[in-house]
N, CA, C and O of each residue as an XYZ file, in Angstrom:
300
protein
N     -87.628    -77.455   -155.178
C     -88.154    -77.208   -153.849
C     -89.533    -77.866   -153.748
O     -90.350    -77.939   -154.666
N     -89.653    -78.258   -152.709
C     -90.572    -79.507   -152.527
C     -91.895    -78.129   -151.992
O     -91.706    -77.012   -151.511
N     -93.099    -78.810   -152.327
C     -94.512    -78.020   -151.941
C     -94.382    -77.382   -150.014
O     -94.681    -76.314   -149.478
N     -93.677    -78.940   -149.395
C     -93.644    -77.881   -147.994
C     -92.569    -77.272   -148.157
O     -92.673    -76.078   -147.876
N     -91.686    -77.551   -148.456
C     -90.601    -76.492   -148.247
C     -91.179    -75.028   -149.086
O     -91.121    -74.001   -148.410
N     -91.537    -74.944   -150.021
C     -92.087    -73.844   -150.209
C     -93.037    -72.899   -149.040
O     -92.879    -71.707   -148.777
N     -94.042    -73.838   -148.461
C     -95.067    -73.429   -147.684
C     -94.007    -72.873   -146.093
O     -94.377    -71.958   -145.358
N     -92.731    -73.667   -145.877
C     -91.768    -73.461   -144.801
C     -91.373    -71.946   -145.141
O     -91.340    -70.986   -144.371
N     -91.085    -71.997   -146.491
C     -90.126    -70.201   -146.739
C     -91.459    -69.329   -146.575
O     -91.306    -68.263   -145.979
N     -92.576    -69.602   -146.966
C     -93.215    -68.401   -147.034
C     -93.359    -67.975   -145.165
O     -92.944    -66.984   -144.564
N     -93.972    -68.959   -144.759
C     -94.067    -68.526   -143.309
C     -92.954    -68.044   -142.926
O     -93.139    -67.019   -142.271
N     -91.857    -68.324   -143.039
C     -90.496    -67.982   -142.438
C     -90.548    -66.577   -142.641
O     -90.132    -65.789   -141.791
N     -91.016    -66.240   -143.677
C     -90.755    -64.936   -144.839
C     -91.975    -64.109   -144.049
O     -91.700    -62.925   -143.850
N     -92.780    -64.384   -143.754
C     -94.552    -63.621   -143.328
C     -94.206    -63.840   -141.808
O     -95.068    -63.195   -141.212
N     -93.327    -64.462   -140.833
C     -92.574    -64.073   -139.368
C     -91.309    -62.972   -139.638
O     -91.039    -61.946   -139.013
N     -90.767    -63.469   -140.590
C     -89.803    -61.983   -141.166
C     -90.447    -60.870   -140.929
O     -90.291    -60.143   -139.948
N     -91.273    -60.696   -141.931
C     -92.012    -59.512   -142.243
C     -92.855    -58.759   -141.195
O     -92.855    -57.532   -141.298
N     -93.613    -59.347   -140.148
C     -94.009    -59.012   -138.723
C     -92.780    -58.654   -137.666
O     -92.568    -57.688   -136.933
N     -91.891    -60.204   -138.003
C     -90.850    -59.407   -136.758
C     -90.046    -57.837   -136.702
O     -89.852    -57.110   -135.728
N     -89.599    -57.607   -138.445
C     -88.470    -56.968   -138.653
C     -89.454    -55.130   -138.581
O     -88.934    -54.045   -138.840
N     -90.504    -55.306   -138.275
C     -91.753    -53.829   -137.837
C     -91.245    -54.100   -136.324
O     -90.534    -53.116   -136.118
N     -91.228    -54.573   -135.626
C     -91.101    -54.640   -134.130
C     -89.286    -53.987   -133.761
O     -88.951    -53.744   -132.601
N     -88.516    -53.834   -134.709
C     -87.019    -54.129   -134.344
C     -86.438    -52.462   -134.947
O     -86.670    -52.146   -136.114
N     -85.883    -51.758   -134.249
C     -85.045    -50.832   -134.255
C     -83.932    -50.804   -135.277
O     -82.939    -51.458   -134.958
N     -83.894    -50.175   -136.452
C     -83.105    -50.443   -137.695
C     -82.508    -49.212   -138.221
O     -83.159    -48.234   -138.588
N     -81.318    -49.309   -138.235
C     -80.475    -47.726   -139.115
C     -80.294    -48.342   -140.246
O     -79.533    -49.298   -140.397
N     -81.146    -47.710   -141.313
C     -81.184    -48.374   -142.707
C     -81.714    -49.871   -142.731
O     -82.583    -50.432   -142.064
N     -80.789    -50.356   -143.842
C     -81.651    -51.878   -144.228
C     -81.634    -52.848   -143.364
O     -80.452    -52.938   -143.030
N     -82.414    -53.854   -142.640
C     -81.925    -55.295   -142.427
C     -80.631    -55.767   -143.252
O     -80.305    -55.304   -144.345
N     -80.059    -56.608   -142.654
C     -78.952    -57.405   -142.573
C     -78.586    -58.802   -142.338
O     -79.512    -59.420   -141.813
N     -77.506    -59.522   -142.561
C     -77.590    -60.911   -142.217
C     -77.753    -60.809   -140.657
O     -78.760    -61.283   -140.130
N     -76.872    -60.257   -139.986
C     -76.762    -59.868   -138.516
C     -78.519    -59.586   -137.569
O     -78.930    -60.075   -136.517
N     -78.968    -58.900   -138.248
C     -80.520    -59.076   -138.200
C     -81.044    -60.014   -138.404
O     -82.070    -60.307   -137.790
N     -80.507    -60.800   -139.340
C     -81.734    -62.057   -140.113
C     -80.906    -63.325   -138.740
O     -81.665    -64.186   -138.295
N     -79.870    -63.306   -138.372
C     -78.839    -64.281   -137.765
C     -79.908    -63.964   -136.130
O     -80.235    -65.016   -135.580
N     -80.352    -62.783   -135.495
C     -80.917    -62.611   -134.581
C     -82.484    -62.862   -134.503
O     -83.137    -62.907   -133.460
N     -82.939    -63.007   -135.719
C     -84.596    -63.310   -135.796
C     -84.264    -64.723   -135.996
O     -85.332    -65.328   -135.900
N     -83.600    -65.299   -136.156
C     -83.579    -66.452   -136.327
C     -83.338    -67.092   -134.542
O     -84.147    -67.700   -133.841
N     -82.278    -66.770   -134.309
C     -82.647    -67.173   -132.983
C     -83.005    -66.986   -131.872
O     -82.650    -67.492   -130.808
N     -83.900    -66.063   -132.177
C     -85.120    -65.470   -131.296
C     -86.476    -66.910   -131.535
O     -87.355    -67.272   -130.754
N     -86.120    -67.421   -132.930
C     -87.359    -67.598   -133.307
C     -87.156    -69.208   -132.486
O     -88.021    -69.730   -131.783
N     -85.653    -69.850   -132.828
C     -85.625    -70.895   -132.244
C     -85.300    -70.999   -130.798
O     -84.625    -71.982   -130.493
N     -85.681    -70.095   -129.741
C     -85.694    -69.836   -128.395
C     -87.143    -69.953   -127.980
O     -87.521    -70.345   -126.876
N     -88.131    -69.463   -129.267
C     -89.282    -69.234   -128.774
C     -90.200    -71.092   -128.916
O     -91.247    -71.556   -128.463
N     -89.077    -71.627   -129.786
C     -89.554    -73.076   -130.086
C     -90.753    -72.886   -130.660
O     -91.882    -73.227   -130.310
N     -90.077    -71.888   -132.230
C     -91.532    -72.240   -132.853
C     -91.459    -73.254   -133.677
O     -90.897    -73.325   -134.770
N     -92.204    -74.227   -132.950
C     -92.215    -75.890   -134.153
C     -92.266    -75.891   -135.382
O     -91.359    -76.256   -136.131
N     -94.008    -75.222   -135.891
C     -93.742    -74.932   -137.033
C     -93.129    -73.923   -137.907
O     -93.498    -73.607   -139.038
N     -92.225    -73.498   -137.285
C     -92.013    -72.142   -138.114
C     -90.125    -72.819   -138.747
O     -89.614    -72.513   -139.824
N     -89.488    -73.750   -137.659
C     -88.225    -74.337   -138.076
C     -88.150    -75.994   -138.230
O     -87.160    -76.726   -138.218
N     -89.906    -76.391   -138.415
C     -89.603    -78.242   -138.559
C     -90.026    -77.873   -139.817
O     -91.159    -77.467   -140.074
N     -88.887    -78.048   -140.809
C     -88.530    -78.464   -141.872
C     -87.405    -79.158   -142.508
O     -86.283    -78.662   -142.404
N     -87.600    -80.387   -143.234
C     -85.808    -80.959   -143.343
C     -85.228    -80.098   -144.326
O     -85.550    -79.475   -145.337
N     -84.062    -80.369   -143.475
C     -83.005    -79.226   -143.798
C     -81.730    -80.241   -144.483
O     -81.104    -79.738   -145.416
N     -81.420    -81.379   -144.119
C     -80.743    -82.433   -144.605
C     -79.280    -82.082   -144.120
O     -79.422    -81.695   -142.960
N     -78.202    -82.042   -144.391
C     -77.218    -81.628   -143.805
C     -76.848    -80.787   -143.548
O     -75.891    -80.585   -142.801
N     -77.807    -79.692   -144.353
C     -77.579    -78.580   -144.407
C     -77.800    -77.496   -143.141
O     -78.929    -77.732   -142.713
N     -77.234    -76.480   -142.416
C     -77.770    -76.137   -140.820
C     -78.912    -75.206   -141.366
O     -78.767    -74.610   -142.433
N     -80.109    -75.092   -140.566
C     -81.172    -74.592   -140.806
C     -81.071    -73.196   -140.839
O     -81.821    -72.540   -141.562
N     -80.138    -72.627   -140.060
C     -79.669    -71.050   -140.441
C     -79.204    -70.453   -141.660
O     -79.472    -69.359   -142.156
N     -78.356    -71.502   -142.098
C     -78.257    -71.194   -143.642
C     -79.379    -71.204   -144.721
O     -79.327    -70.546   -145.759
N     -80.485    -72.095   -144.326
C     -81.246    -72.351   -145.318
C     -82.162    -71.100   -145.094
O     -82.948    -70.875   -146.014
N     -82.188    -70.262   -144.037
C     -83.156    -69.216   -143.568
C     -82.134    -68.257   -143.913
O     -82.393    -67.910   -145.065
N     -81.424    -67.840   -143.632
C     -80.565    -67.013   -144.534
C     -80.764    -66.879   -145.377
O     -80.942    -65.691   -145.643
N     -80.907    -67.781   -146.449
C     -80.773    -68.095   -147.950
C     -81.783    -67.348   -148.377
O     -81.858    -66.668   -149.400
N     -82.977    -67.612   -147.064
C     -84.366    -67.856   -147.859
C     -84.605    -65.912   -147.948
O     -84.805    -65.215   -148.942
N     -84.521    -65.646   -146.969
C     -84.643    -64.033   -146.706
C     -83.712    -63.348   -147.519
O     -84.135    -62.198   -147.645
N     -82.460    -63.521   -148.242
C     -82.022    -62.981   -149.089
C     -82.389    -62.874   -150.611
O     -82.269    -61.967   -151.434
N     -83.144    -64.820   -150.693
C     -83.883    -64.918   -152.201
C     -84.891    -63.791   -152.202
O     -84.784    -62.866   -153.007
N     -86.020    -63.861   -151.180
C     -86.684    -62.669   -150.886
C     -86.805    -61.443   -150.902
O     -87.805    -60.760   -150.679
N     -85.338    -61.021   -151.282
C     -84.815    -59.466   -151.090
C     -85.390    -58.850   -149.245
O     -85.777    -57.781   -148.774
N     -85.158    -60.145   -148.754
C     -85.434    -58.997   -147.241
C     -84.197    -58.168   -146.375
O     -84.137    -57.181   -145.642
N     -83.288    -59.159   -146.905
C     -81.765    -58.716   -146.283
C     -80.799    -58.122   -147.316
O     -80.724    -58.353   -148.523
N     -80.120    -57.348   -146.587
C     -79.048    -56.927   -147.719
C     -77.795    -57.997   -147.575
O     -77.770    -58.944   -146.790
N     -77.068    -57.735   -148.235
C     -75.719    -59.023   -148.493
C     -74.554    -58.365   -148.129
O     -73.472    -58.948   -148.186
């Protein structure tokens, strides 16, 4: 993982962590949660929060990924 892509997960991870205090939850976060902060986040066109190359890969998966490496979501 390249230095920005690192610097990409943490922010991703520190908008996680602010959004998922704002959001109504029975028990843990979820992909279904993480699938809705996500495109909340790309509605709000946050530039820097989703310009990162992602390569073929779709950027939801890679934010998925990232919040589960994290332990923010359950599986």
């Amino acid at each position: 993982m390249t230095s920005y892509h690192r610097e990409a997960r943490q922010a991703i991870v520190r908008e996680w962590d602010h959004w998922i205090k704002t959001q109504p939850l029975d028990g843990e976060a979820c992909a279904r949660d993480a699938r809705r902060f996500f495109l909340e986040i790309k509605a709000r066109r946050e530039p820097t929060l989703l310009d990162f190359r992602s390569g073929a890969e779709d950027k939801w998966e890679i934010v998925h990924q990232w919040l589960m490496a994290e332990q923010r979501i359950s599986s």
